[in-house]
C-alpha positions in Angstrom: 0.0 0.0 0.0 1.3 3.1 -0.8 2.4 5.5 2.0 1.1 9.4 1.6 3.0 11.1 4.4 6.0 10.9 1.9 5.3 14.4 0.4 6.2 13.6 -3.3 4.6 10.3 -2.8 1.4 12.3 -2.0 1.6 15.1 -4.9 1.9 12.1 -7.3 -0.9 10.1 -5.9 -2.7 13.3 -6.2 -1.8 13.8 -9.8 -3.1 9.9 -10.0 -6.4 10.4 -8.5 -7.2 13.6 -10.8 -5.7 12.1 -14.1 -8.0 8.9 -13.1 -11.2 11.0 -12.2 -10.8 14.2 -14.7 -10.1 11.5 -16.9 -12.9 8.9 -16.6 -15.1 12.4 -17.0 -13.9 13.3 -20.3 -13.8 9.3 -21.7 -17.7 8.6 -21.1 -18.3 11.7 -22.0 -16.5 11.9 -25.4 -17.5 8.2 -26.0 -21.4 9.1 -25.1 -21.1 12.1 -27.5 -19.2 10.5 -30.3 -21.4 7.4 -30.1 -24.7 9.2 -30.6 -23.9 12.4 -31.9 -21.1 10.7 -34.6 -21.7 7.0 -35.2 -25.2 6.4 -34.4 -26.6 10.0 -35.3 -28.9 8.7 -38.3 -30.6 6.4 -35.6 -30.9 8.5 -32.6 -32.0 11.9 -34.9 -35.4 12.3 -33.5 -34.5 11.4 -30.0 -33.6 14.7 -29.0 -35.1 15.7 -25.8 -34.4 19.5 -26.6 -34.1 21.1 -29.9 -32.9 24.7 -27.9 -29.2 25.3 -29.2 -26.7 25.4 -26.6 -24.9 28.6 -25.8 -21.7 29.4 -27.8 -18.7 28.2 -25.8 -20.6 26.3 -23.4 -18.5 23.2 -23.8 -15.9 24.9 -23.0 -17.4 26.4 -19.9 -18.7 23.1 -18.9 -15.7 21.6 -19.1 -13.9 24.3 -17.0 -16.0 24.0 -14.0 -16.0 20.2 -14.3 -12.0 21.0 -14.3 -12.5 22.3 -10.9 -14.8 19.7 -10.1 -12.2 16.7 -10.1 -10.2 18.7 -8.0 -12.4 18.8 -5.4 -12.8 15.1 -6.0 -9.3 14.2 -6.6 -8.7 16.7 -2.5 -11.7 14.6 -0.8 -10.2 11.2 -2.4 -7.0 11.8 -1.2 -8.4 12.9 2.8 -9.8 9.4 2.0 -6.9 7.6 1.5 -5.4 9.2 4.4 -7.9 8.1 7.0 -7.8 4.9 5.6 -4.2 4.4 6.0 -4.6 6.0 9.6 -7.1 3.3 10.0 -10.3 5.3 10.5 -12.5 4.3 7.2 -14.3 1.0 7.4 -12.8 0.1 3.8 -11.6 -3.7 3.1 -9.4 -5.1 0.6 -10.0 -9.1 1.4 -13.0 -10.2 0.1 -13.4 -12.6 2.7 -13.2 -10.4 5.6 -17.2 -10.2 5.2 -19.8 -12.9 3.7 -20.0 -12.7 0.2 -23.5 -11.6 0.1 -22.4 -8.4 1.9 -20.4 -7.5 -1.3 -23.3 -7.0 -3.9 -25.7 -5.6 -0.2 -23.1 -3.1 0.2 -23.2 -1.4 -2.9 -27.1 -1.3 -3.3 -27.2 -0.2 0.2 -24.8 3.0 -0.4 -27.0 3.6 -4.0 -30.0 4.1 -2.0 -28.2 6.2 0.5 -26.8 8.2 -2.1 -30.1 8.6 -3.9 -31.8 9.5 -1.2 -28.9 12.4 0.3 -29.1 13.7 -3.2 -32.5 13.8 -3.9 -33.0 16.0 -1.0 -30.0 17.9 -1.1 -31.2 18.8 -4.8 -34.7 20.3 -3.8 -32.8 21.8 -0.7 -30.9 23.5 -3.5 -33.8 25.0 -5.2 -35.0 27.2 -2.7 -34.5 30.7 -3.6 -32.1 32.0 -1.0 -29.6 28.8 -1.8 -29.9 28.2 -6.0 -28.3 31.4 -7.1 -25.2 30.5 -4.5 -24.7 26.7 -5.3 -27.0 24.8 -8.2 -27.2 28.1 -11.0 -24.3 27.3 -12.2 -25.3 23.7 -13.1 -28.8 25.0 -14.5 -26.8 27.5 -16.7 -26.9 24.3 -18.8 -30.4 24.4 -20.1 -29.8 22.2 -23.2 -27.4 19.5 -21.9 -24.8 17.1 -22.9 -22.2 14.6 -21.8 -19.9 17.6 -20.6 -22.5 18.7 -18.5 -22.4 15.8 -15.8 -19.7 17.7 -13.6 -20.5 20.9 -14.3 -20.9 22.3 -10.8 -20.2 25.2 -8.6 -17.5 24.5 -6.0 -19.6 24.6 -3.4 -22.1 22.2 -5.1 -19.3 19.7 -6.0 -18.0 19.6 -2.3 -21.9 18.5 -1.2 -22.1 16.0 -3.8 -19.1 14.4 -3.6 -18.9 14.5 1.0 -21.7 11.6 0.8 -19.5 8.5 -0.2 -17.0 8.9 1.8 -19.2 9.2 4.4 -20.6 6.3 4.0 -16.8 4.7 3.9 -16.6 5.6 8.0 -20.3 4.3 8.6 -20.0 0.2 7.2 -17.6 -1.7 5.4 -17.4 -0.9 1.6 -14.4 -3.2 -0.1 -12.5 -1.5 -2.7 -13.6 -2.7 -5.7 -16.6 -2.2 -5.0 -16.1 1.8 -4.2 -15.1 1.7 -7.7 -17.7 0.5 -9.0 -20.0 2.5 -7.2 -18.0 6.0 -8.5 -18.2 3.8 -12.1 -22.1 3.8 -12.0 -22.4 7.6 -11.1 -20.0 8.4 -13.9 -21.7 6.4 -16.6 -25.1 7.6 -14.9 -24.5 11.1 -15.2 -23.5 10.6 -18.6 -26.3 9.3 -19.6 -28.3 11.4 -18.0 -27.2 14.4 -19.7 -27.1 13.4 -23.2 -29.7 15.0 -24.1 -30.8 12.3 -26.3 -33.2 9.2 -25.1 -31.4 5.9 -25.7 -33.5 3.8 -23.6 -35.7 1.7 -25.9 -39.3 2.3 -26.5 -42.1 1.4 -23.4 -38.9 1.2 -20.9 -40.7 4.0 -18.5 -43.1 1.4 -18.3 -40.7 -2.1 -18.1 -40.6 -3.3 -14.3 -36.8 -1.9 -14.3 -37.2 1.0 -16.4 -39.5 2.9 -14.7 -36.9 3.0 -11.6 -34.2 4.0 -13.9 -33.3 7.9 -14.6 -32.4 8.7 -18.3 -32.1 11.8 -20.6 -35.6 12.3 -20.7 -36.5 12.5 -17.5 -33.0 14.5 -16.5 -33.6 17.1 -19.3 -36.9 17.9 -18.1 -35.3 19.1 -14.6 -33.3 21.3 -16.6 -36.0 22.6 -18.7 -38.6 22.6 -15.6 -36.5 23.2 -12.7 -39.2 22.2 -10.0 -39.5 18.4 -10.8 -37.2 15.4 -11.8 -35.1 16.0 -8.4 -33.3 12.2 -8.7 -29.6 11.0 -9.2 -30.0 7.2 -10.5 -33.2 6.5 -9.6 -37.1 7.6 -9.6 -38.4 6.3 -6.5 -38.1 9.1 -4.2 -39.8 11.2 -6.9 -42.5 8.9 -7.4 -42.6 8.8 -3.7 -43.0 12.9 -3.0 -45.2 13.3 -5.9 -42.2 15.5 -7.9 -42.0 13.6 -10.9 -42.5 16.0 -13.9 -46.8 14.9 -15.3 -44.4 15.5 -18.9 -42.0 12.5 -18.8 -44.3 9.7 -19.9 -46.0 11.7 -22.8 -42.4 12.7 -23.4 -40.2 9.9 -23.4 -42.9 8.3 -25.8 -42.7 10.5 -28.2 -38.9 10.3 -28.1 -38.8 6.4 -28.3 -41.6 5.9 -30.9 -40.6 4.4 -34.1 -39.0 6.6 -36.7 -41.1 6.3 -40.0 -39.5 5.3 -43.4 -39.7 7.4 -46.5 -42.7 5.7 -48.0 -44.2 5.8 -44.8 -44.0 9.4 -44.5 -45.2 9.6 -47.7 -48.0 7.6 -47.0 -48.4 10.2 -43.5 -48.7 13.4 -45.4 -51.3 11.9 -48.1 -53.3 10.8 -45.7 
């Protein structure tokens, strides 16, 4: 295990940490873009939640702040490792310290915790006297995309990111599967913020679907700002009574099929 109280030791770690999160950011979200923006563009045309052009220079901007977002990540991993190594976490690296079922619990334990923190924390973060301080800067991003998914204000990203390692000090987490918890949120966030529905027609409805959070129903927060308050999932929405009456009607609109030529042909005659 490496030791951080050698000082280059810990700048290089450091460097580590950010290369591996600032990284991870701009891979999922370049691969999300490129995948359905580029590759799969024909297919995914008309799955556009917004048709609103984004701002000039807004990638850019996004990208910035998300800049400043994985350093606040890479500062509150490395506090992490620290109290880990000073023995204060409740992280394990021996997968049979704990029964086995404990490994998959875990992770679906600290979803739910998560979801739940944030789904609060988010409508705490619309009240007037707080939004203009801490989420704005997010909801500057009307139209979204992949490079939106870290786009925060400093103060917002500190909030976000306290909750897991939280959790870390509460019950045992091994480390695998911290990764592939911080895995999930990435790829979640991605998709989340594409701005274009690649879930497959009548998934709101499918007995998983409907749990799941996706562009359509994440774009609607932007574009509505008082529903849609969820990370990964919809249950605490469902639950409060805050999910946007839109997202149904929406989302199949978004997911119906696309007509062929003769059939739009055969449309307009008729």
């Amino acid at each position: 295990m490496i030791q951080l109280t050698n000082p280059a030791t810990f700048w290089l770690t450091g460097l580590f940490f950010f290369l591996a999160i600032f990284g991870r950011y701009v891979l999922f979200s370049l691969a999300f873009w490129w995948l359905f923006n580029v590759s799969m563009k024909e297919q995914f045309a008309s799955r556009a939640v917004q048709t609103r052009p984004r701002k000039n220079g807004q990638d850019r901007r996004e990208i910035g702040w998300s800049l400043l977002t994985s350093l606040i990540f890479t500062a509150i991993g490395l506090s992490v490792m620290l109290a880990y190594q000073a023995g204060y976490t409740q992280i394990y690296t021996r997968l049979t310290d704990y029964p086995l079922i404990w490994y998959p619990a875990s992770i679906i334990l600290t979803l739910f915790l998560h979801e739940t923190y944030y789904y609060w924390l988010h409508r705490w973060m619309h009240r007037p006297g707080v939004y203009r301080w801490v989420h704005k800067t997010h909801h500057d991003s009307i139209t979204t995309s992949p490079w939106t998914a870290f786009s925060f204000h400093p103060l917002e990203s500190t909030l976000q990111a306290i909750v897991i390692p939280a959790l870390l000090f509460v019950f045992p987490l091994h480390v695998s599967a911290v990764g592939i918890i911080l895995m999930i949120m990435t790829v979640s966030s991605a998709i989340n913020h594409l701005n274009t529905e690649i879930y497959p027609r009548d998934f709101d409805q499918h007995w998983l679907g409907r749990w799941l959070i996706g562009a359509t129903h994440h774009s609607l927060h932007h574009a509505q700002f008082r529903f849609n308050y969820g990370l990964y999932f919809t249950f605490w929405d469902k639950w409060m009574r805050t999910e946007s009456p839109d997202f149904h009607r929406l989302f199949g609109e978004k997911t119906k099929p696309k007509l062929t030529s003769e059939q739009e042909m055969v449309h307009q005659e008729s």
